[in-house]
N, C-alpha and C positions, 0 to 999 in steps of 0.2 A: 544378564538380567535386563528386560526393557525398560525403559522408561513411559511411566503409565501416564501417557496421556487423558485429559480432559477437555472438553472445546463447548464455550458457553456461546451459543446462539448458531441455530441450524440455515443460514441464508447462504447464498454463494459462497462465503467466502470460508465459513464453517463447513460447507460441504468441500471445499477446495482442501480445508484441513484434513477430514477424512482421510482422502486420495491421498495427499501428501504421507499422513500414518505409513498409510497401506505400503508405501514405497520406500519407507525406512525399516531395514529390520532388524535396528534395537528400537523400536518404538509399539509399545500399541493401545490400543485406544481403549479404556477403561468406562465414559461413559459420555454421553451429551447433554447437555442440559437446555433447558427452553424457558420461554416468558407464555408460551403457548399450551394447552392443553398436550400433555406430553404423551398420550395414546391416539395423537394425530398426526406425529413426526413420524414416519419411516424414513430407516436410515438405510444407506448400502453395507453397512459391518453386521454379520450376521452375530447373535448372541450378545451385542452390545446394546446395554440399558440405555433410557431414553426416560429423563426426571424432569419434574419441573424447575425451577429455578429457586424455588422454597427450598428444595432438598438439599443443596448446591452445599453449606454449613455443615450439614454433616457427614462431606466427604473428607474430611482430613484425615491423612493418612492413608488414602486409597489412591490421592491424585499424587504424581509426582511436580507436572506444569499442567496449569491450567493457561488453556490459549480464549482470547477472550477475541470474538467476532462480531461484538455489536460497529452502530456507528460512532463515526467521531465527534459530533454533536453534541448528542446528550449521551448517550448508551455510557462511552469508555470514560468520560471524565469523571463520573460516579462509579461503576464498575470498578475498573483496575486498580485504585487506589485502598475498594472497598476490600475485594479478595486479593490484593496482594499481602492484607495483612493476616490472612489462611492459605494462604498457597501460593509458590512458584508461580510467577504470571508471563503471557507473553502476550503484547496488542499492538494492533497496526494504529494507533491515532496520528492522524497526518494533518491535523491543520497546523502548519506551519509555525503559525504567529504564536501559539498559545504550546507551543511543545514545555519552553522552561517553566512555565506553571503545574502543567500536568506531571513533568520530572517533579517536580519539587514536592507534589499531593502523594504520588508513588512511594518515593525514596521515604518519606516521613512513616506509612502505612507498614514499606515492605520491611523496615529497621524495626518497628514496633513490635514485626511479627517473626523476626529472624527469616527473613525470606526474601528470594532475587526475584527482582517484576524488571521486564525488558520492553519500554516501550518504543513505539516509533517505527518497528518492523514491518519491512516493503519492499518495494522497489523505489518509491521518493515520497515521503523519506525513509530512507534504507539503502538500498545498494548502491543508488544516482548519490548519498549521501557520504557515503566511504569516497565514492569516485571523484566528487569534489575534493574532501578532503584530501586524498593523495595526490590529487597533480595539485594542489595550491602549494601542499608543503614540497612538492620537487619540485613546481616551476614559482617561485613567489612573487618575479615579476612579469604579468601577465592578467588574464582575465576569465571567469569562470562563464558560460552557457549554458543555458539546459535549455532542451527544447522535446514537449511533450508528444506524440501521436505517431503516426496516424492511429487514433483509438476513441472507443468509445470515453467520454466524460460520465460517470455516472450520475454526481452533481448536479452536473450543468442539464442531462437530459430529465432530471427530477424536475427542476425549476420549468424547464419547458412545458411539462404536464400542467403544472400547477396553473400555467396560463389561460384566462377563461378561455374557453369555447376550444381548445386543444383534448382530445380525445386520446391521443399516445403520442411519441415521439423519442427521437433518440437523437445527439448532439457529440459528433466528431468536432476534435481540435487536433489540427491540420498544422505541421509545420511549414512558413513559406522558407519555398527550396532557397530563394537569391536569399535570404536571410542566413539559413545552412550554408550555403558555400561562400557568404563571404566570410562566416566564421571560421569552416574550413581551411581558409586560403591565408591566414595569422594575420588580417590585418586587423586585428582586434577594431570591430564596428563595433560602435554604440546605439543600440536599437533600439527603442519605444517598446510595451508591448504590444502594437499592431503591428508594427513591423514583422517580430516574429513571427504569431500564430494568427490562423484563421478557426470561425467555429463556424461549420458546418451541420444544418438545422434539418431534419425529415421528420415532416410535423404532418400525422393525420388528423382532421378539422372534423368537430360535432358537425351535421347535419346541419345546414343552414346558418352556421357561425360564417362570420366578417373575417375570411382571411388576410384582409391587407390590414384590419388592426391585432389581428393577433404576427402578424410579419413586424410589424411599429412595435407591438410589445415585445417582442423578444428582442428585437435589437436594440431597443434603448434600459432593457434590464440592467441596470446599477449591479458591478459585483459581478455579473456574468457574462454581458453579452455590449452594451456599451462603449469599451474600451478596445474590442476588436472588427475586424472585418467581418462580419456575417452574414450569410448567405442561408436564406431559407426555402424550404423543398418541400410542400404539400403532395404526398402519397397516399394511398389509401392501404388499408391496414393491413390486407392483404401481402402487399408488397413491403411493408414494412416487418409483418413476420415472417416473410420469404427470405430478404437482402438483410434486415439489419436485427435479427436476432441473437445474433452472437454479444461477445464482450470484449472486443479485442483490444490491444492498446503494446505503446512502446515507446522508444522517446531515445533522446539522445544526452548526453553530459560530457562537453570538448570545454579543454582546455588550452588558450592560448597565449603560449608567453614566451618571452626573450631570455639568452643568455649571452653570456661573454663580457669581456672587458667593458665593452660601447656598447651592450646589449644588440650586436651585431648580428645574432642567430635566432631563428626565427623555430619553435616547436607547439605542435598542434597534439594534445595528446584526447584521445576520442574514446568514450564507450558506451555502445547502444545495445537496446532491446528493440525486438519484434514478438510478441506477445499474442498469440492465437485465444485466452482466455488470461485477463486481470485478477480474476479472485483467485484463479486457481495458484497463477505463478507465483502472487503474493502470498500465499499459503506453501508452499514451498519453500519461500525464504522464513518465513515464521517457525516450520517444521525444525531449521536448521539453528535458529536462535533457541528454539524451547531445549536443543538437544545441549544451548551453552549454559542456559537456566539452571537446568538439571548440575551439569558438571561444576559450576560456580558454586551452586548451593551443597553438594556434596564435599567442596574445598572450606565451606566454611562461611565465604562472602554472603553479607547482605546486602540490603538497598535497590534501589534505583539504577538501572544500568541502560545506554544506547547500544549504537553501532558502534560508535566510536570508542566503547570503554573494553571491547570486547576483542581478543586476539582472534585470528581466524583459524586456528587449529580447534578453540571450539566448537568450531561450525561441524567439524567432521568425524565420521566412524571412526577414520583410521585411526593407528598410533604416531607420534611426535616421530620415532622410528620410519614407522612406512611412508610417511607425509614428505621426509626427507629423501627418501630412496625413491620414490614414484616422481612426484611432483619438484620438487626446488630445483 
């Protein structure tokens, strides 16, 4: 039997769900839902409905996991907590700071409703987040890193728009290599965050705007752009949807730390991505938590669940059997 997916909000990263579906098959896709006039969305799944978000309430029972693709902002702090207490939920919310608040709105909603809501699903936080936690707990004395890109910032290129006299633009964060290999090499540095990363700026300018104050405004952006190195590139739009249309992104998570008697041995333990599309590949890891949603709630569990509460046998098709015989 599949597991009948739902996916609330049709942008990148709901269309990255789609794809993902399409590519599991015990999974398929039952319906989409919008905040949009919903005979304006064409979707690529043929014969799958397309509702507005009104409707969204009277799907129970029809949804197995609802995967929820707004932003993390406003969208999922209201959302997920809202329909985890009607359905299986999965969302990528990643602002860091505010996760144990948003656990805490979840867990209260998805117990109310006998139902698993799985937040924080990604690649950070999410995969980068497993990865921390496994080499802390094998190497404990030592030091964690992560270091973002080369990729696009979605974020950071929204705020560059918003800047007067800016017409479009898009904002890489660039990790410096000497910062990478001296992490590389265990001598556990202590970097600044300029040390780290660069942001890297390709801003096309309105017609007759002052680009050396909008160059001043974006580097001294509080929260974005002030605390790092940056570098900015006036293009023109052409060439901005030539070279920098895509969504690419990756990043690294090394860990370095000692062992032995006299902490005499030195170990680097490493795991990166290269990323040719962000929504899409985060939507792949989402696909694989909705499949643990499902199996959780089918055992019984409810509440509020991470990455971290989650064994990785439910990530997958296979059986506890072939998971053994293939893979261990």
């Amino acid at each position: 039997m599949s597991i009948k997916i739902g996916i609330l909000g049709y942008g990148n990263l709901g269309k990255g769900v789609e794809c993902a579906v399409k590519q599991n098959n015990d999974m398929e896709l039952t319906a989409v839902f919008t905040r949009r006039a919903s005979e304006t969305v064409n979707i690529l799944t043929p014969n799958v409905p397309v509702y507005n978000i009104s409707q969204l309430e009277n799907m129970q029972g029809e949804i197995d996991v609802l995967i929820l693709c707004g932003g993390s902002a406003t969208d999922l702090p209201e959302q997920t907590p809202k329909y985890a207490r009607l359905f299986n939920v999965v969302d990528s919310f990643d602002t860091h700071a505010n996760i144990p608040k948003h656990f805490d709105n979840v867990d209260k909603m998805a117990k109310a409703g006998g139902n698993v809501g799985i937040i924080s699903v990604g690649w950070d936080p999410g995969m980068f987040s497993l990865n921390r936690l496994y080499a802390s707990a094998i190497l404990p004395q030592g030091s964690n890193y992560t270091f973002w890109g080369k990729g696009v910032s979605q974020g950071h290129s929204d705020a560059i728009r918003r800047v007067e006299g800016v017409q479009d633009g898009k904002q890489y964060t660039v990790p410096v290599n000497e910062a990478l290999q001296a992490v590389r090499s265990g001598s556990n540095p202590q970097l600044t965050t300029r040390q780290k990363h660069i942001r890297e700026c390709f801003v096309v300018a309105k017609e007759n705007a002052d680009k050396a104050q909008i160059e001043s405004d974006i580097k001294n952006m509080p929260n974005y752009f002030a605390d790092y190195n940056t570098t900015v590139h006036f293009i023109s739009q052409e060439e901005l949807n030539e070279k920098h249309s895509g969504i690419p992104h990756g990043g690294f998570v090394i860990r370095s730390g000692k062992t032995g008697w006299n902490a005499e041995n030195k170990h680097v333990i490493e795991y990166n991505i290269k990323l040719d599309s962000n929504p899409e590949f985060t939507a792949c890891v989402i696909a694989a938590y909705a499949r643990a949603a499902y199996r959780l709630s089918q055992e019984g569990q409810k509440g509020c669940k991470t990455v971290f509460d989650i064994a990785p046998a439910y990530l997958c098709q296979q059986t506890g059997e072939q998971l053994r015989s293939s893979m261990l």
